[in-house]
C-alpha positions in Angstrom: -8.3 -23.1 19.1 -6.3 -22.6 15.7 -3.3 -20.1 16.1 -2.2 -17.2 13.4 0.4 -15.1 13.4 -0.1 -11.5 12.4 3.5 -10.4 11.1 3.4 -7.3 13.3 4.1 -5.2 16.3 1.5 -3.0 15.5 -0.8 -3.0 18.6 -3.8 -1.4 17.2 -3.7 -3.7 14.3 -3.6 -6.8 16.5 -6.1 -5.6 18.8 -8.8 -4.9 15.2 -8.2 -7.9 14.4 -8.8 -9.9 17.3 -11.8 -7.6 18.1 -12.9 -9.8 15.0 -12.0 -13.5 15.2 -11.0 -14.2 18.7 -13.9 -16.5 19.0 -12.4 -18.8 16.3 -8.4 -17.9 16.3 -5.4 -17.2 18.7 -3.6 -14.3 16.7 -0.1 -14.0 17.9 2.0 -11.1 17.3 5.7 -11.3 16.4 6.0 -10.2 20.2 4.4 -13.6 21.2 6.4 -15.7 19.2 9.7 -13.7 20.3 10.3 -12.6 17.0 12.0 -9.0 16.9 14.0 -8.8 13.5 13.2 -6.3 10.8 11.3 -8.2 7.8 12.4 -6.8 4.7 10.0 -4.7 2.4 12.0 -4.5 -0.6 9.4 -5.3 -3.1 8.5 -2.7 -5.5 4.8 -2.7 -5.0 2.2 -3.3 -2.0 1.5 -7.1 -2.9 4.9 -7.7 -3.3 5.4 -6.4 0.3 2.5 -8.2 2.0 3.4 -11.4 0.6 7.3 -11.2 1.3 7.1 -10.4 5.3 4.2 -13.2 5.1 6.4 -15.8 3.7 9.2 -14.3 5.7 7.7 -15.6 9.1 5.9 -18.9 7.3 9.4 -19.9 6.6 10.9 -19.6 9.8 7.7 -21.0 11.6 6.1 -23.0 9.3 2.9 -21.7 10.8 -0.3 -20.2 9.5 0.2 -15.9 9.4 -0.8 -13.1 7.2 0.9 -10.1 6.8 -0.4 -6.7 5.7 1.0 -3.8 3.7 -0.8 -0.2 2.9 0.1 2.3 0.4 -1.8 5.8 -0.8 -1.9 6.0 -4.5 -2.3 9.4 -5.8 -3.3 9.8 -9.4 -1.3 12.6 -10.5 1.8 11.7 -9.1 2.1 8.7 -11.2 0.6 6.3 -8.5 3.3 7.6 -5.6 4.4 7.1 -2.6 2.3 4.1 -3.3 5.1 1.4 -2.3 7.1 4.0 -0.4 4.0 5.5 1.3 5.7 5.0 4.9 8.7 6.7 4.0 7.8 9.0 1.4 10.1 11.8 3.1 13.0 10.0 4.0 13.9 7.0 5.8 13.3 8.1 9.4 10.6 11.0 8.4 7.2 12.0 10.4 4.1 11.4 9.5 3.9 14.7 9.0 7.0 14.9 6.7 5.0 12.7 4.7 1.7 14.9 4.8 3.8 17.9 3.8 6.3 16.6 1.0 2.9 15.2 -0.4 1.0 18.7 -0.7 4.4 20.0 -2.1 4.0 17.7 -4.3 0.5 18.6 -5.9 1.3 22.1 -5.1 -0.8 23.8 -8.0 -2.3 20.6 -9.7 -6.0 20.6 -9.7 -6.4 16.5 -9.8 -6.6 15.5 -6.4 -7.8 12.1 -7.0 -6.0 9.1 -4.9 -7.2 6.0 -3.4 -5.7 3.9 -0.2 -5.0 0.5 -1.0 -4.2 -2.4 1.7 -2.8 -5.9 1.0 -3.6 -8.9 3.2 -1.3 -11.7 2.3 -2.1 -15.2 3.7 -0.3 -18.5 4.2 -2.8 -21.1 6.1 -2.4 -25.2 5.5 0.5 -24.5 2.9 -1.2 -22.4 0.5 -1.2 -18.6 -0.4 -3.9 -15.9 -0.7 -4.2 -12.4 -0.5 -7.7 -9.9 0.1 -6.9 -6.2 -1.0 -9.0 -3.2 -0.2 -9.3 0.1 -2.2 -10.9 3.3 -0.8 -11.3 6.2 -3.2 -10.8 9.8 -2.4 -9.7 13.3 -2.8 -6.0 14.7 -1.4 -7.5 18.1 0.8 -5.7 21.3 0.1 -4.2 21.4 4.0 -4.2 18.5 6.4 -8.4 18.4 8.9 -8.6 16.5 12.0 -6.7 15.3 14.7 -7.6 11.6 14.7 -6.1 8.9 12.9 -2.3 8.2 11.4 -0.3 8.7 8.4 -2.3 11.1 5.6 -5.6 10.2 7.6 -5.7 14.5 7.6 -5.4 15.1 4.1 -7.4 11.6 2.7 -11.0 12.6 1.8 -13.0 9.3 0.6 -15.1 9.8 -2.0 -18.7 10.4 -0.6 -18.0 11.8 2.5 -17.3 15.8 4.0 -14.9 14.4 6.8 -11.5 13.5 5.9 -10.4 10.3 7.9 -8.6 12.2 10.8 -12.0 13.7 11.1 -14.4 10.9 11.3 -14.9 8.8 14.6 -12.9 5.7 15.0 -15.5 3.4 14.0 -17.0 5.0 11.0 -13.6 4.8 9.5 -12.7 1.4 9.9 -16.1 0.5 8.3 -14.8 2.2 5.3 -11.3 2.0 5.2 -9.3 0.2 2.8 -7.6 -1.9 5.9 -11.0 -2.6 6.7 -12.5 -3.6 3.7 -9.2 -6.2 3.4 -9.5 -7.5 7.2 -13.4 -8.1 6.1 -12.3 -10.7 3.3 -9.4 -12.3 5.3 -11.7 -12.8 8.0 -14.9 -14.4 6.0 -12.1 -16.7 4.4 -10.7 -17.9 7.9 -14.2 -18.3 9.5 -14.5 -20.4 5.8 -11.8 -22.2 6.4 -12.4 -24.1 10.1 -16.6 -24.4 9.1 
């Protein structure tokens, strides 16, 4: 069986996405393969990100790994955090710090529109890759649910009444920007060994 690294220590991530290809790939964490340095994310946008903590690890394995990186785009703020979506309120802030320096932010402005976007960067045999996903939505007025991460309370995709911190587990991931990303790297690593 053909082995991937995932550059991460994010268990739920690791367990998605071997939910999904386990039949056809070993995905190893950064845990498995003892690695437990910081990658740097110094890019200015997501792409940027995804594809330096991929070619990060590539160059110090020389293995096949992908890497992800996730930011919330919010159309009247310019695009922010976007990039900087993880530590929108400082360096060691919440997830709530985040929620609530972001509805500071739109305090009083009536466009709400935003959209989560993931980026799945690739290196397998050599070459490079990457799958996005984009989900459309609305920023809520004050943060609904108790499920989920990040601004999962305040995120209401386009379509729907629940906001992600609402909506069962499942439902979400079927939707989700990560989701829709994990979809395409997926179909092009089931591609790749047929």
């Amino acid at each position: 069986m053909k082995e991937i690294i995932f550059a991460t220590n994010n268990l739920h991530k690791l367990e998605e996405i071997n939910q999904i290809i386990a039949d056809q790939y070993k995905v190893l964490s950064l845990k498995d393969i003892g690695f437990n340095e910081d990658i740097p994310e110094t890019a200015p946008t997501i792409e940027g990100n995804a594809l330096q903590k991929a070619t990060y690890i590539y160059d110090r394995f020389q293995k096949d790994c992908f890497a992800d990186d996730t930011g919330l785009e919010v159309e009247a703020l310019d695009g922010a955090p976007g990039v900087y979506s993880a530590r929108y309120a400082g360096p060691d802030c919440s997830y709530a710090d985040n929620v609530n320096k972001l509805l500071e932010a739109l305090q009083g402005i009536s466009n709400r529109k935003a959209r989560f976007k993931t980026v799945i960067a690739c290196f397998l045999n050599g070459k490079t890759v990457s799958f996005e996903g984009i989900v459309n939505g609305q920023i809520l007025l004050k943060p609904q649910g108790g499920g989920g991460f990040g601004y999962d309370p305040v995120f209401l995709p386009d379509g729907f009444d629940q906001s992600f911190a609402e909506m069962p587990a499942q439902l979400k991931n079927s939707i989700s920007h990560r989701g829709i990303a994990v979809r395409k790297l997926v179909a092009f690593l089931k591609q790749s060994i047929s």
